[in-house]
C-alpha positions as CSV (number, residue, x, y, z in Angstrom):
1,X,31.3,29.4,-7.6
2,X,30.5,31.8,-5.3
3,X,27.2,33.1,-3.1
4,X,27.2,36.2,-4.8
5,X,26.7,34.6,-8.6
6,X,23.8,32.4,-7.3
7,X,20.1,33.2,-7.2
8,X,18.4,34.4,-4.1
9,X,17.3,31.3,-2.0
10,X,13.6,30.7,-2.4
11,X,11.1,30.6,0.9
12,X,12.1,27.1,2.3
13,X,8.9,25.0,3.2
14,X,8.6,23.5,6.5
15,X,10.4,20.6,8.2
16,X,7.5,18.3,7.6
17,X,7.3,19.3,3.7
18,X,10.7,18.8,3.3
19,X,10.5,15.7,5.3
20,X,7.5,14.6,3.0
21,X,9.1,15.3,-0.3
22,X,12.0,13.0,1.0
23,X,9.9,10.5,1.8
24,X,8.5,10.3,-1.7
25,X,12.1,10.8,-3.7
26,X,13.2,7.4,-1.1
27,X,9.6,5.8,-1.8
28,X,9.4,6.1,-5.2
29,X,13.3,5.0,-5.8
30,X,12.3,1.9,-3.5
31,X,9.1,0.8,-5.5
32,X,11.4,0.6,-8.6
33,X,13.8,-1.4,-6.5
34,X,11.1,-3.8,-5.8
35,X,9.7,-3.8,-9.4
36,X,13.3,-4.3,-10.4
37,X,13.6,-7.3,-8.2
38,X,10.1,-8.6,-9.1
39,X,10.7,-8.8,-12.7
40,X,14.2,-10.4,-12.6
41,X,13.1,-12.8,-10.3
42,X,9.2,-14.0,-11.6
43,X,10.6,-15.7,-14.8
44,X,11.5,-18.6,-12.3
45,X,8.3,-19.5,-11.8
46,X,6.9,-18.7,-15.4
47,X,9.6,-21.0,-16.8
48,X,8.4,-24.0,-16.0
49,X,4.9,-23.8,-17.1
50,X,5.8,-21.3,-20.7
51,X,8.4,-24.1,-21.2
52,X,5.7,-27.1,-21.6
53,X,3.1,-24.3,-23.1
54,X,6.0,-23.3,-26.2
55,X,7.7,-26.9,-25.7
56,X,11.4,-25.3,-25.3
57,X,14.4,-26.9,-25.1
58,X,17.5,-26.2,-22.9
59,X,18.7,-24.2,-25.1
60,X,15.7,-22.4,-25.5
61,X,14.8,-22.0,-21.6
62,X,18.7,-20.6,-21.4
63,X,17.8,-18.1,-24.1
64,X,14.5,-17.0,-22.2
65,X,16.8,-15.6,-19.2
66,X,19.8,-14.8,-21.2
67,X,17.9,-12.5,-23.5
68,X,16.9,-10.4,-20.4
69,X,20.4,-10.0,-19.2
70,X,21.7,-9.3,-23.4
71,X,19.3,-6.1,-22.9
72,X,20.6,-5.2,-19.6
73,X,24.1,-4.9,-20.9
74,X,22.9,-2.8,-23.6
75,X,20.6,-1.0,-20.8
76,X,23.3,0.0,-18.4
77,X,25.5,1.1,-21.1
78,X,22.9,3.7,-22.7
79,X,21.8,5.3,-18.7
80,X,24.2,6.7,-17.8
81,X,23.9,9.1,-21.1
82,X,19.9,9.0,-20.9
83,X,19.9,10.1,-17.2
84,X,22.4,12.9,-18.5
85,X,21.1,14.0,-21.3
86,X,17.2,13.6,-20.4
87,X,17.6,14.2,-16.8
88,X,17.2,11.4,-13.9
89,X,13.4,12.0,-13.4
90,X,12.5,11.4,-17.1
91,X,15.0,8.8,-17.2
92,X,13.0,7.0,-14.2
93,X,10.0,8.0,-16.2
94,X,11.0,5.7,-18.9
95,X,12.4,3.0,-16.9
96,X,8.7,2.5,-14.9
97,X,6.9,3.2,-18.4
98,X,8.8,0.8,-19.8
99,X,8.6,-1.9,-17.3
100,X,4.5,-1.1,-17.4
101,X,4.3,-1.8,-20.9
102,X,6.8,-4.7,-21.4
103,X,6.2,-7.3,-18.8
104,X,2.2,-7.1,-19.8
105,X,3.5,-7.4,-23.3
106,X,5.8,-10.3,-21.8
107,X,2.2,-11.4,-20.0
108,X,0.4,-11.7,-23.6
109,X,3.6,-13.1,-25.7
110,X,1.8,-16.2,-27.9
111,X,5.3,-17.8,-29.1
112,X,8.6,-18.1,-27.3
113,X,10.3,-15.7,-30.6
114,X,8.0,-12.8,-29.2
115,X,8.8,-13.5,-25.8
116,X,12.1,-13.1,-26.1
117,X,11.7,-10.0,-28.3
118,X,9.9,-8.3,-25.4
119,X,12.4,-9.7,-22.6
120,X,15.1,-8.1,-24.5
121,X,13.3,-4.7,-24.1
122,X,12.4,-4.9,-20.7
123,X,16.3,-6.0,-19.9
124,X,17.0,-2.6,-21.4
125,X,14.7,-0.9,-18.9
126,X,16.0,-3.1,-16.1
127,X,20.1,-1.7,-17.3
128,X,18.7,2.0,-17.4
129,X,16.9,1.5,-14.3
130,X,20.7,-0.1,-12.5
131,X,21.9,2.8,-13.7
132,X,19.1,5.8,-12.8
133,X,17.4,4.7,-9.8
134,X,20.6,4.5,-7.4
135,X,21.6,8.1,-9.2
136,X,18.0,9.5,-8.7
137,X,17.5,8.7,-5.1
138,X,21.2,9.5,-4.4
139,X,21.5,13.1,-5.8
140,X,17.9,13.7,-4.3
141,X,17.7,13.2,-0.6
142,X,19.8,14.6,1.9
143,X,23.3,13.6,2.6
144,X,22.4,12.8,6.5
145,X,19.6,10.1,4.9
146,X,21.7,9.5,1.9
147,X,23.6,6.1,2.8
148,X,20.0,4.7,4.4
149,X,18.2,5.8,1.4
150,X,20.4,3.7,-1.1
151,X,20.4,1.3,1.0
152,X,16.8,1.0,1.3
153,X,16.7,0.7,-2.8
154,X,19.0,-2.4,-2.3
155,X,16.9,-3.7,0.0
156,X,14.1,-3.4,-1.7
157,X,15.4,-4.8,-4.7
158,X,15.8,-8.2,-2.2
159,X,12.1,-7.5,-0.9
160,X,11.0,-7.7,-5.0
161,X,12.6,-11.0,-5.6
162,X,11.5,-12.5,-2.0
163,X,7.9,-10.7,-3.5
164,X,8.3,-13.2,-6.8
165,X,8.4,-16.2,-5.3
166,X,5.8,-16.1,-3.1
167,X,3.5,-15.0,-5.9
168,X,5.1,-17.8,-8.0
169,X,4.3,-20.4,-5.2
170,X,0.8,-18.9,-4.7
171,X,0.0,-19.5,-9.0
172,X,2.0,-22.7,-9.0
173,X,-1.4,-24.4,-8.7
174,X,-3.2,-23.5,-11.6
175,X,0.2,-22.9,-14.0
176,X,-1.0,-19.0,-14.3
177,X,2.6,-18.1,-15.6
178,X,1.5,-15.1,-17.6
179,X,0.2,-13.5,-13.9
180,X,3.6,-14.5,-12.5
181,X,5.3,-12.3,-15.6
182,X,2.6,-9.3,-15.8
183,X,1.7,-8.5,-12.8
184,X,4.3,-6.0,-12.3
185,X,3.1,-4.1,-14.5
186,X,0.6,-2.6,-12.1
187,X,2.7,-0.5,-9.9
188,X,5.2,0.2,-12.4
189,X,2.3,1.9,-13.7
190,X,1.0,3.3,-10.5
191,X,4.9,4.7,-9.5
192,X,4.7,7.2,-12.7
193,X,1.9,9.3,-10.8
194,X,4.1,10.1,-7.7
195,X,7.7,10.6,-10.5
196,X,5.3,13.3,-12.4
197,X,5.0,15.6,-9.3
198,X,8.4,15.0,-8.0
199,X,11.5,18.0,-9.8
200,X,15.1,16.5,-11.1
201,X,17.9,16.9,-9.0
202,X,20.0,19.3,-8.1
203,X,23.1,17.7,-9.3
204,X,21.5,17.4,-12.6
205,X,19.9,21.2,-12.8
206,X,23.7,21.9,-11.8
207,X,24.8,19.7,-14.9
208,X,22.6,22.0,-17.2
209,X,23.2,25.1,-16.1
210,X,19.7,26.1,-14.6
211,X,21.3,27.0,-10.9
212,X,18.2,28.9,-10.1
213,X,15.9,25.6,-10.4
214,X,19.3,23.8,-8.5
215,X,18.9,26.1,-5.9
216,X,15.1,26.3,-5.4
217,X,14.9,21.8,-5.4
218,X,17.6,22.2,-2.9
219,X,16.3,24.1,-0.8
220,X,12.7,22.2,-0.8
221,X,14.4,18.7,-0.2
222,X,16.9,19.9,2.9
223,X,15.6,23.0,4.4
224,X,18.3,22.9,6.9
225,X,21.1,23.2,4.8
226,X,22.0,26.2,3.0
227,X,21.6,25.7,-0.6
228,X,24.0,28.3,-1.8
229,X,26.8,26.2,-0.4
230,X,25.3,23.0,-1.2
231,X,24.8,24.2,-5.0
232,X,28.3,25.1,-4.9
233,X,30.0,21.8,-3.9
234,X,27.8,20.2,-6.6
235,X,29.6,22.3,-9.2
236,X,32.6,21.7,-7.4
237,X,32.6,18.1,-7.3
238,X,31.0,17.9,-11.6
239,X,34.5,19.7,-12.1
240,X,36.2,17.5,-10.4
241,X,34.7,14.7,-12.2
242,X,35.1,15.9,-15.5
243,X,37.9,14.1,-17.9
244,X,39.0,10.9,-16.6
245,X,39.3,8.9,-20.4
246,X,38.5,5.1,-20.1
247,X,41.6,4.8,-21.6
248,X,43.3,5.9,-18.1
249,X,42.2,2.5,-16.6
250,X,44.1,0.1,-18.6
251,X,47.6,2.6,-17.5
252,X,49.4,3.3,-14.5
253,X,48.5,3.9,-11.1
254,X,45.1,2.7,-12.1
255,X,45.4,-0.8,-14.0
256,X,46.0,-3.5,-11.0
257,X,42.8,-1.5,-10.0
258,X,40.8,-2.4,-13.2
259,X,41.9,-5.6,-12.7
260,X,40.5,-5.8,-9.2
261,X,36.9,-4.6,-9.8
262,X,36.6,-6.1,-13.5
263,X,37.6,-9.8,-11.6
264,X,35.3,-9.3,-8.5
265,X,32.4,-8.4,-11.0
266,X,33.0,-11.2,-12.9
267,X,33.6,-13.4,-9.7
268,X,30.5,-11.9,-8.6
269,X,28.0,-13.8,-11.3
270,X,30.5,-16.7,-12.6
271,X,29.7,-18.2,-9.3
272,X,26.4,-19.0,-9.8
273,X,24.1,-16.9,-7.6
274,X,21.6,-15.8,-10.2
275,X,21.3,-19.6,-11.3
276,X,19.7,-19.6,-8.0
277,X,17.3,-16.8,-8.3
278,X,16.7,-18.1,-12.3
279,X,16.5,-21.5,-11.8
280,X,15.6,-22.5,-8.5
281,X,12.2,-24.5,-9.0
282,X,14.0,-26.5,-11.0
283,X,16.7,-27.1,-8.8
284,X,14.3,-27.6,-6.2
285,X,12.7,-30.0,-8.1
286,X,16.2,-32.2,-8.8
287,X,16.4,-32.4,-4.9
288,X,12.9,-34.2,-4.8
289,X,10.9,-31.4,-3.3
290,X,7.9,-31.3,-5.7
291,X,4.8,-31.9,-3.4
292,X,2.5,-29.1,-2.5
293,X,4.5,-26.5,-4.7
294,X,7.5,-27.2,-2.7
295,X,10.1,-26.0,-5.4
296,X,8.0,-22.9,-5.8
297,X,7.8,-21.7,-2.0
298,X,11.0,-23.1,-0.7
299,X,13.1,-20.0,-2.5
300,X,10.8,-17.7,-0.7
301,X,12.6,-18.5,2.2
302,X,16.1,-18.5,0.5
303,X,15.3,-14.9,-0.6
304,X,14.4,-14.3,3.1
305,X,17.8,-15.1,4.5
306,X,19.6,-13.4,2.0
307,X,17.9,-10.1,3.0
308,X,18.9,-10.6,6.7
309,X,22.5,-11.1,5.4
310,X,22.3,-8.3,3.4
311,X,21.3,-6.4,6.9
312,X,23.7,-7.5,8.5
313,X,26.1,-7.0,6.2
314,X,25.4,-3.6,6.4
315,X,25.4,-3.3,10.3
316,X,29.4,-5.0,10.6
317,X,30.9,-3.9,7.4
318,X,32.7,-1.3,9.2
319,X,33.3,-2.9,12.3
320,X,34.7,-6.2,11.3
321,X,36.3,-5.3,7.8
322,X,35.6,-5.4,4.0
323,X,38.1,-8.5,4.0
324,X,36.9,-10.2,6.8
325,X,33.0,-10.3,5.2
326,X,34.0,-10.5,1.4
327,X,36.3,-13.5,2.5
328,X,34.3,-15.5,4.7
329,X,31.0,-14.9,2.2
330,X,32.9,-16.1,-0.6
331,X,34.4,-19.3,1.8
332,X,31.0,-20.2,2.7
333,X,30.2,-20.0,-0.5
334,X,32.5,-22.5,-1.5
335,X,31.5,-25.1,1.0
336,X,28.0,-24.8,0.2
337,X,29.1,-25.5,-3.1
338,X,30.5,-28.8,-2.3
339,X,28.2,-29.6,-0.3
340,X,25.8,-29.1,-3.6
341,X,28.2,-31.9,-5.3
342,X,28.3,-34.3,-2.9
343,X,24.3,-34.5,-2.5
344,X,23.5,-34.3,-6.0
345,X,26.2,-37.2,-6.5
346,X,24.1,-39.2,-4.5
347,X,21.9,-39.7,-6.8
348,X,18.3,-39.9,-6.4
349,X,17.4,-38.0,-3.1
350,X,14.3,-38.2,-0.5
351,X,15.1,-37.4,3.3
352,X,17.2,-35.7,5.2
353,X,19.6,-35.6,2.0
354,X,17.2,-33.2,0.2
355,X,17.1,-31.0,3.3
356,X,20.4,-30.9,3.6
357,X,20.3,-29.8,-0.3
358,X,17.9,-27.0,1.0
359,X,20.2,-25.8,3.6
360,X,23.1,-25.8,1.4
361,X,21.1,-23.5,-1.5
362,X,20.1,-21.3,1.6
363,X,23.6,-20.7,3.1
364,X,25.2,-20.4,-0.3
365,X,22.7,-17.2,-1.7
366,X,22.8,-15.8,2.1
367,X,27.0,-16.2,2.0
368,X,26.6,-14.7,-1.5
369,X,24.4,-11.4,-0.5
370,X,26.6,-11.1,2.8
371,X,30.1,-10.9,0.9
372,X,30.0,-10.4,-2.7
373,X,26.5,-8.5,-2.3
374,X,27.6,-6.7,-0.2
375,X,31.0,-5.1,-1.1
376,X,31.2,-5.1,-4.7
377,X,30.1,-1.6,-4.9
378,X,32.3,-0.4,-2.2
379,X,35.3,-1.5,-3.4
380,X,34.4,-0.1,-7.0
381,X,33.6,2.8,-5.4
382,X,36.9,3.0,-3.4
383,X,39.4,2.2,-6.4
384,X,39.2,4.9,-8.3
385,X,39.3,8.7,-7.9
386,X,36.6,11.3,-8.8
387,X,37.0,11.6,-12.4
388,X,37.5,7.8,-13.0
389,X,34.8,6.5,-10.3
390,X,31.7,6.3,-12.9
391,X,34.2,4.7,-15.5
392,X,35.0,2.3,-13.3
393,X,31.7,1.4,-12.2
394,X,30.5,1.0,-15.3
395,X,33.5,-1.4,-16.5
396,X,32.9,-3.8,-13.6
397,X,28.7,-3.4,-14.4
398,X,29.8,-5.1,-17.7
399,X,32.0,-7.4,-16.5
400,X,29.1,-8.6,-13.7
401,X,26.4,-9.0,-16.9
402,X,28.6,-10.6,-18.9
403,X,29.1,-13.4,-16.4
404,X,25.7,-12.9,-15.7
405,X,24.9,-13.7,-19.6
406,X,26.7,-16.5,-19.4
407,X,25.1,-18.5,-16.5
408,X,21.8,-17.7,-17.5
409,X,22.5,-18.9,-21.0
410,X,24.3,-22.0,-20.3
411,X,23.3,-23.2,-17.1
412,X,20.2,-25.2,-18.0
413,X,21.9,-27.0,-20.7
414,X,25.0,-28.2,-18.5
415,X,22.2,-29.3,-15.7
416,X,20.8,-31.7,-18.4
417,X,24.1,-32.1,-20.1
418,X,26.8,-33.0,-17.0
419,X,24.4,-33.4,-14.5
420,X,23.8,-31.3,-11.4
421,X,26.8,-32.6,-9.5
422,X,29.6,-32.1,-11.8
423,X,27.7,-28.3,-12.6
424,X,28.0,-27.6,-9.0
425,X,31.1,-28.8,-8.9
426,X,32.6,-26.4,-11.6
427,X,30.4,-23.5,-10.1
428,X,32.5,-24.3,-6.6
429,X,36.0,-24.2,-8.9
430,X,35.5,-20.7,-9.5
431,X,34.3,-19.6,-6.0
432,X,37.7,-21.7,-5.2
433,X,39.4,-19.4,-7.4
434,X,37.3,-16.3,-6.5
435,X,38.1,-16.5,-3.4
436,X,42.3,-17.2,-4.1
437,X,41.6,-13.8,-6.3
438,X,40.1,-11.9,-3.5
439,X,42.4,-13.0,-0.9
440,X,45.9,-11.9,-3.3
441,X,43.7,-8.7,-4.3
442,X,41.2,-7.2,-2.1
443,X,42.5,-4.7,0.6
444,X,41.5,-4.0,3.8
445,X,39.9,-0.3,3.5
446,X,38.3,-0.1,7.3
447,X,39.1,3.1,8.6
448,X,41.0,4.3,5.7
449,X,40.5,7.9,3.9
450,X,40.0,7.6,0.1
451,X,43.4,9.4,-0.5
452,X,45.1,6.6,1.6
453,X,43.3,3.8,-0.8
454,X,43.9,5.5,-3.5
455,X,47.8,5.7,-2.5
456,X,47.4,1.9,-2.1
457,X,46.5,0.8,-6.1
458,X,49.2,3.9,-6.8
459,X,51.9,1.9,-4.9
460,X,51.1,-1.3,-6.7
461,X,49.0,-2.7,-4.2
462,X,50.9,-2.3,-1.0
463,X,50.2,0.7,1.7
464,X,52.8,3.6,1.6
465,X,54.9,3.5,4.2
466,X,54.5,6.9,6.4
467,X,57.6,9.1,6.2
468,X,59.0,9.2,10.1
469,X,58.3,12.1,12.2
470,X,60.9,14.4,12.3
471,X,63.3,13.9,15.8
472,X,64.3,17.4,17.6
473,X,68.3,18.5,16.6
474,X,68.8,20.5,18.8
475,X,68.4,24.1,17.6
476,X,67.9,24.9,13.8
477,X,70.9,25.9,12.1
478,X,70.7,30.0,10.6
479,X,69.4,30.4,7.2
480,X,71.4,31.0,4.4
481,X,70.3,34.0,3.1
């Protein structure tokens, strides 16, 4: 696509506008983020109380969470066709609408059946929302912000579930687990004001067809880019990405690929990191820390470290290596892990024991954040080219909620069924084996252009060998004409 078939470029506003309207697109992304992270997290808290209010079982209390992550799978599946086909503004629209209505519907539920009926829906918002919100903030802020942006929605989705607990701990007192769930609901209600006044993006004006609108948001949101050009690479790259059949994963060059980033989102959840973030009052409370809402305000600082990790994840990723961080997360996860199965082994625990317990649940989520956190979307995002990249995503998406479905569902009932010690000690089997996968699987990408890692999965997993420079001959013999 050319200059010459593309509108005239509107009047850009000034630096400080533009800057402004950025502000808001990364704002606005970042409040969902923290909505996102709320809501996933406050049913921690709320569990214990609605679980003596409704009288639930283990089963029950399994189903509560699991529900939730059921609708997310559905969710995730159905954005990435919603934010298409609606656009990613009315898709983030219905997420925050959605999340408004549903956790004060959650907040109100007077059985467990309608509790779980409404959970299901707002998992739904939360899959559309995995989906949308990264797209949204991504196609709409400028490429030089573009990395901090995104990163500032994952951050943020951290920030919501360090958020959760501290309300949790401050409501603990009086039981008040419908607050804990509605809450929320306030700013997801307040964030639809700011979405209203913001445009679509580009990418998506540029999927429909209306450049002139493409052009015009463009110009608004980077003033100092030219927008022609930058309109242009957007079609450019939505040809590029168009084809790529799901079928293409499962065939070669790409299947040891599929295989990668389906196991390490499965690894990812299998291990047990959002028992943590589910469960963790309860877990608390096996270690003997129940005075003074202990088992409520103790994650709070779990949560903390994990969102240093996650920093500094980010700040050494590229220096040290995607092996090096994935590897020695997922190693210190394991110890953490056994360290879990020898103090619940003990039996009952008071002392240093329990802190030691403490330690062990704060190094394991932290380890967790810093490797598997941390990478899962770069490597997914690595693995495959253009026109298979959102395929693959979205296969290792389902592969992370399915593992995610299953500790949420099950986890409470082997706790009361094996006891915490032998559940710990299976949850640090598969970090034992998640970490044998990553080490036979995951390559080292620092430094390396996309072509090259895509040349590696083409080779079967081993870098291509460069072809040898050419040695002088002496001089060239004639041609043969």
């Amino acid at each position: 696509m050319s200059n010459a078939t593309l509108p005239e470029t509107p009047q850009p506003p000034s630096p400080k506008a533009a800057r402004r309207t950025g502000r808001l697109f990364a704002l606005t992304g970042a409040v969902v983020g923290v909505i996102y992270g709320y809501d996933t997290g406050s049913i921690s808290g709320a569990l214990v109380f609605l679980s003596r209010d409704f009288h639930l079982t283990e089963a029950e209390k399994g189903l509560v969470n699991s529900v939730l992550v059921f609708g997310s799978i559905v969710g995730a599946l159905i954005g990435g066709k919603l934010a298409d086909a609606l656009g990613r503004k009315a898709a983030m629209l219905i997420v925050a609408g959605s999340y408004a209505a549903f956790v004060a519907l959650s907040a109100c539920a007077p059985n467990v059946v309608v509790l779980d009926v409404v959970r299901f829906l707002l998992g739904v918002a939360i899959g559309i929302s995995i989906v949308a919100a990264p797209l949204y903030i991504a196609e709409s802020t400028p490429a030089r912000i573009r990395g901090a942006s995104v990163a500032a929605y994952q951050v943020a989705t951290v920030a919501g579930i360090v958020l959760t607990y501290f309300v949790n701990w401050g409501l603990s007192g009086g039981g008040h687990w419908r607050w804990m769930l509605g809450l929320s609901a306030i700013p997801a209600a307040l964030v639809m004001i700011p979405l209203l006044r913001l445009p679509d993006t580009p990418r998506w004006y540029v999927l429909k067809g209306r450049t002139q609108q493409a052009v015009e948001v463009m110009a608004t949101t980077d003033p100092e880019a030219d927008a022609h050009a930058e309109v242009a690479a957007v079609s450019a790259a939505l040809a590029a990405e168009s084809g790529g059949p799901a079928s293409s994963l499962l065939r070669t060059p790409y299947a040891r690929a599929t295989l990668f980033v389906i196991g390490l989102g499965f690894f990812c959840q299998i291990t047990g990191i959002n028992a943590v973030t589910y469960y963790s009052p309860q877990i608390f409370e096996e270690m003997g820390f129940t005075g003074n809402g202990q088992n409520f305000l103790l994650p709070s600082f779990v949560e903390l470290a994990s969102l240093v990790a996650t920093v500094l994840a980010l700040l050494i990723i590229d220096r040290l290596g995607r092996r090096v961080v994935l590897l020695s997360g997922i190693g210190t996860m394991v110890t953490m892990l056994a360290v879990l199965t020898v103090v619940f082994a003990m039996g009952e625990l008071h002392g240093a024991a329990t802190w030691v317990g403490f330690g062990a649940i704060l190094l394991f989520t932290a380890a967790f954040n810093f490797g598997f956190g941390s990478l899962i979307w770069v490597y997914a995002s690595e693995a495959f080219p253009a026109q298979l990249r959102s395929t693959g995503a979205s296969v290792m998406l389902t592969a992370d909620l399915v593992a995610n479905l299953l500790i949420a569902q099950f986890f409470p009932s082997l706790m009361a069924w094996a006891g915490a010690a032998w559940t710990f000690a299976g949850l640090g089997a598969l970090a034992f084996c998640a970490l044998l996968f990553a080490s036979a699987m995951a390559p080292e990408t620092k430094g390396r252009q996309l072509e090259e890692i895509r040349g590696y999965w083409q080779n079967g997993g081993r870098w291509p060998e460069l072809a040898p420079a050419p040695t002088p001959a002496g001089p060239a013999p004639e041609a043969v004409l």
